[in-house]
N, CA, C and O of each residue as an XYZ file, in Angstrom:
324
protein
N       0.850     -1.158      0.000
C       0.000      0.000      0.000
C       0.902      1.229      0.000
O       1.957      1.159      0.630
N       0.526      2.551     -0.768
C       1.031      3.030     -0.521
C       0.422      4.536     -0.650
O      -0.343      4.676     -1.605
N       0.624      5.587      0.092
C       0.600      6.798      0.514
C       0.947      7.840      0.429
O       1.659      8.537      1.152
N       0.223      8.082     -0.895
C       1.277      9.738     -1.444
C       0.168     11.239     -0.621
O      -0.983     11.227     -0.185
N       0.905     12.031     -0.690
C       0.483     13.171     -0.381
C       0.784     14.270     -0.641
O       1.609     14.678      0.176
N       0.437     15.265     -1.669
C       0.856     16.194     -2.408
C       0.172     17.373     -1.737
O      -1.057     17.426     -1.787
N       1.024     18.552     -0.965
C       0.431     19.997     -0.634
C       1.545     20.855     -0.969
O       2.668     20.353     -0.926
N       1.438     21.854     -1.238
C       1.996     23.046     -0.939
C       3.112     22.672     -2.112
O       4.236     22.472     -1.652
N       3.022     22.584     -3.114
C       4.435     22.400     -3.649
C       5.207     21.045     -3.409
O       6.011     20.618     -4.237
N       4.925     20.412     -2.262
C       5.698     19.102     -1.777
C       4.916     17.952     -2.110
O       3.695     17.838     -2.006
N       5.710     17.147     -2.503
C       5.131     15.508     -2.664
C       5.649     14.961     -1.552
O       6.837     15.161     -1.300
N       4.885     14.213     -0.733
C       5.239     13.131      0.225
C       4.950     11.451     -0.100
O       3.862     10.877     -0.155
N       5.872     11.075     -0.227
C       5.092      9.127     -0.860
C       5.545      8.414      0.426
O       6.592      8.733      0.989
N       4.770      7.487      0.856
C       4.922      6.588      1.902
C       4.659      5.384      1.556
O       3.462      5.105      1.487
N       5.473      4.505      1.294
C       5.064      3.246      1.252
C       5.032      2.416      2.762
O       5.871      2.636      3.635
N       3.508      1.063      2.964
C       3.402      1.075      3.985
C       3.062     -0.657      3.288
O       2.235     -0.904      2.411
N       3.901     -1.587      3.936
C       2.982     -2.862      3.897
C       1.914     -3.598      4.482
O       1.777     -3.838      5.682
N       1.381     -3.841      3.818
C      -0.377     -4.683      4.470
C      -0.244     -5.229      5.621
O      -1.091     -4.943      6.468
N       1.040     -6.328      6.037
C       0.947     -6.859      7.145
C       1.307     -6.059      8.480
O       1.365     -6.566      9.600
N       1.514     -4.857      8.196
C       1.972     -4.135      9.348
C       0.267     -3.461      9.571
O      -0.265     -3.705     10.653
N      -0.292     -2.876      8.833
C      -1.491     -2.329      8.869
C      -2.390     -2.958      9.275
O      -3.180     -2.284      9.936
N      -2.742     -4.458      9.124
C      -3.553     -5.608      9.248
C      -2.395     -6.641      9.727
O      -1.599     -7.323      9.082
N      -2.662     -6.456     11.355
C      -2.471     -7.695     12.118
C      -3.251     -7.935     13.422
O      -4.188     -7.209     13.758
N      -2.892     -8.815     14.023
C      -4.387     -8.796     15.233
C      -4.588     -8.460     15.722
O      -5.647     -8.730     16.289
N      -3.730     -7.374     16.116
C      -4.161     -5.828     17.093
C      -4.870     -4.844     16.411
O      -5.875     -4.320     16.891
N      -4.346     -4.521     15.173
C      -5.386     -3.866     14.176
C      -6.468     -4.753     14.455
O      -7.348     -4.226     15.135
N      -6.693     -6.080     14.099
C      -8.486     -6.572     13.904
C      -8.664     -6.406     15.191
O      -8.995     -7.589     15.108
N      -8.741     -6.224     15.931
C      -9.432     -6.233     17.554
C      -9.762     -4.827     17.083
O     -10.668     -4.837     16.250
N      -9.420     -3.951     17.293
C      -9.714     -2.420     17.398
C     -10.795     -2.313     15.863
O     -11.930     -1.840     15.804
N     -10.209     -2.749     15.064
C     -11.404     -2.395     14.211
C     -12.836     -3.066     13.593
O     -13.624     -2.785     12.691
N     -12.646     -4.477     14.966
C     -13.962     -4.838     15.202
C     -14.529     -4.233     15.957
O     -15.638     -3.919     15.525
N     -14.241     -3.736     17.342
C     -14.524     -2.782     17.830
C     -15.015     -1.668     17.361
O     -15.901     -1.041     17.941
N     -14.456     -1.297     16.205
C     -14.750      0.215     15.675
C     -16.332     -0.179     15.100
O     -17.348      0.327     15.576
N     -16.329     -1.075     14.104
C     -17.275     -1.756     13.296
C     -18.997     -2.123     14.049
O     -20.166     -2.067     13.668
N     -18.172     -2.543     15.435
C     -19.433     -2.750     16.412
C     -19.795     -1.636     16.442
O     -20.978     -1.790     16.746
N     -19.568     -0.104     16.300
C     -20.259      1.037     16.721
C     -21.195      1.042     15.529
O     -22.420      1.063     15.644
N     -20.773      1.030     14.785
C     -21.461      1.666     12.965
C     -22.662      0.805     12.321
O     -23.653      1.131     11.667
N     -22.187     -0.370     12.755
C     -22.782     -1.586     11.651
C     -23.593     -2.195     12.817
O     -23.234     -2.558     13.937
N     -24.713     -2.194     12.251
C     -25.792     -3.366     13.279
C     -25.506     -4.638     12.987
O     -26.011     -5.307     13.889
N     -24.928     -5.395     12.153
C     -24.892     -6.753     12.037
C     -23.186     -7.233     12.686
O     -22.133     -6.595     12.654
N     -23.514     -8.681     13.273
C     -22.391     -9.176     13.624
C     -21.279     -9.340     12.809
O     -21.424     -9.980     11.768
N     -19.950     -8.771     13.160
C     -18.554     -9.185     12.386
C     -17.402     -9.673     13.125
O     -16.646     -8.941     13.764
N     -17.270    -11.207     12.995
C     -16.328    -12.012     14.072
C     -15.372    -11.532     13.208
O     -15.508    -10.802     12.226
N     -14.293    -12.076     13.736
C     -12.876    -12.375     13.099
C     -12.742    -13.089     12.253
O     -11.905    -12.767     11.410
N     -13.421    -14.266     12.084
C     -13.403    -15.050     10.921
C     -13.686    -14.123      9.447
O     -13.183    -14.471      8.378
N     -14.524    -12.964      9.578
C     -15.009    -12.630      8.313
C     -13.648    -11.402      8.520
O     -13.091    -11.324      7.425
N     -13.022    -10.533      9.458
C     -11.421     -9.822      9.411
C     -10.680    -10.681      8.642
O     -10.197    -10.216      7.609
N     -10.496    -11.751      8.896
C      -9.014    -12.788      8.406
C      -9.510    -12.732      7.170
O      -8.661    -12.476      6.317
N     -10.864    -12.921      6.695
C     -11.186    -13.506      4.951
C     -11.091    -11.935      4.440
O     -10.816    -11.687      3.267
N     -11.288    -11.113      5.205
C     -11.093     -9.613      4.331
C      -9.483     -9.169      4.228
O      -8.970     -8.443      3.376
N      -8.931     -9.744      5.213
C      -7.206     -9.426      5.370
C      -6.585    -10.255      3.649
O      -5.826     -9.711      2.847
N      -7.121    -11.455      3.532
C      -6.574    -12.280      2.513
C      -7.128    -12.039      1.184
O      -6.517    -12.182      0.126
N      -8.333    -11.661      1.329
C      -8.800    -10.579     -0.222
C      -7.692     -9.615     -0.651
O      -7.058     -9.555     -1.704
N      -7.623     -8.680      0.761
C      -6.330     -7.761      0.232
C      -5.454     -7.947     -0.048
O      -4.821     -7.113     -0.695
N      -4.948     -9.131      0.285
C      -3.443     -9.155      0.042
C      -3.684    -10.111     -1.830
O      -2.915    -10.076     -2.791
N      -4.721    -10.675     -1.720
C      -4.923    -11.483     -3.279
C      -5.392    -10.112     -3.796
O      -5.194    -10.370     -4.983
N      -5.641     -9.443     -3.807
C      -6.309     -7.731     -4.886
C      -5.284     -7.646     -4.943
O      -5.073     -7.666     -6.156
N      -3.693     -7.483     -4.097
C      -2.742     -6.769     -4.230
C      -1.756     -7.189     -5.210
O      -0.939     -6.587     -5.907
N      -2.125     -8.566     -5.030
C      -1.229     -9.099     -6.470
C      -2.031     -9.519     -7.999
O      -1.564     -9.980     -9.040
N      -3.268     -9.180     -7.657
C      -4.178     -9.048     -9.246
C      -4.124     -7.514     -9.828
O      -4.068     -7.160    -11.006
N      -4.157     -6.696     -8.613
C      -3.967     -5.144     -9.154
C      -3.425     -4.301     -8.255
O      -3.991     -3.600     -7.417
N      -1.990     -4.459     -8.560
C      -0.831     -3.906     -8.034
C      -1.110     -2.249     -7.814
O      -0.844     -1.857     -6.678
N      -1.517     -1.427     -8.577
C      -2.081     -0.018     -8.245
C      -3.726      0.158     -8.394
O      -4.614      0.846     -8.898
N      -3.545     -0.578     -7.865
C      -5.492      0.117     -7.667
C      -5.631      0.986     -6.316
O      -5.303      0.886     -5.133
N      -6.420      2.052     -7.305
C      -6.707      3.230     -6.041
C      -7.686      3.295     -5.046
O      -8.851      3.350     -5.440
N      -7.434      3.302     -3.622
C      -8.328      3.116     -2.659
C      -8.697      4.244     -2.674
O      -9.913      4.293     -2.864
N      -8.070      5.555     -2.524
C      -8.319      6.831     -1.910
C      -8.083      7.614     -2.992
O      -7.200      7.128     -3.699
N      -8.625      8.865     -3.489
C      -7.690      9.736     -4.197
C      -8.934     11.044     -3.828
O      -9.966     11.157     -4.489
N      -8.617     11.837     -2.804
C      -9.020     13.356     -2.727
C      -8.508     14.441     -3.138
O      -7.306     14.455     -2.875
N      -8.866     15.394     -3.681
C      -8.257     16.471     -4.570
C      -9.077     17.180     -3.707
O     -10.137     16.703     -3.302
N      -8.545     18.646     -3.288
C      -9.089     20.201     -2.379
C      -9.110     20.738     -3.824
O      -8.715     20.309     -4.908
N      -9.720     21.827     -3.404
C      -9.784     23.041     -4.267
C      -8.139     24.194     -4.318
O      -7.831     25.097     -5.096
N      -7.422     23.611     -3.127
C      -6.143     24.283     -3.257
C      -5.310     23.713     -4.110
O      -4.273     24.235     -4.519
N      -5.877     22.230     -4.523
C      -4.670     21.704     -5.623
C      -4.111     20.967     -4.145
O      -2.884     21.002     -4.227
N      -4.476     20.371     -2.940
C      -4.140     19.409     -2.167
C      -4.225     18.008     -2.708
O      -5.098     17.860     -3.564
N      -3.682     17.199     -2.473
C      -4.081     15.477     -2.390
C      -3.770     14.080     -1.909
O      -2.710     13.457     -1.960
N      -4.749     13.799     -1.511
C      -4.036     12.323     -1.102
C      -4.423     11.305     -1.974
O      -5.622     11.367     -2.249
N      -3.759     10.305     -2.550
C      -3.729      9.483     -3.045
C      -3.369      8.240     -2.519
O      -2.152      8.063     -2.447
N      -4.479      6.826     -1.919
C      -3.811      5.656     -1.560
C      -3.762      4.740     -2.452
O      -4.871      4.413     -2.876
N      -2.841      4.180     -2.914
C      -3.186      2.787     -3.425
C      -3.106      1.458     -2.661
O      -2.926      1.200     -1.471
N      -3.280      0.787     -3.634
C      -3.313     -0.723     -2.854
C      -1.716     -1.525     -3.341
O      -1.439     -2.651     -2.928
């Protein structure tokens, strides 16, 4: 994954790998998060099958864009996968 960010004249790129982002301290907290939002149940079993989608998307489509916001100042973030 990775993490560009363009303001002011500056480009910032961050590359960040999946397994650092998604591991089981991440899924605890963002089942947690999920329990606030979503009325239906989401164990871990259905985290792990969404962790392994991503990482199979990541090698069917190496830049596919998760994120891309543009401001009116000419700001942006751009994530890919």
């Amino acid at each position: 994954m990775r993490i560009k960010v363009e303001a002011e004249g500056h480009c910032f790129a961050l590359p960040v790998p999946l397994s650092i982002i998604i591991n089981g301290f991440t899924a605890k907290i963002i089942k947690i998060c999920i329990k606030k939002y979503v009325p239906f149940s989401f164990s871990g079993k259905h985290l792990l099958v969404l962790v392994k989608e991503l990482k199979r998307a990541k090698k069917n489509f190496p830049n596919l864009v998760l994120v891309d916001v543009k401001t009116s100042n000419g700001e942006r973030v751009l994530i890919t996968l």
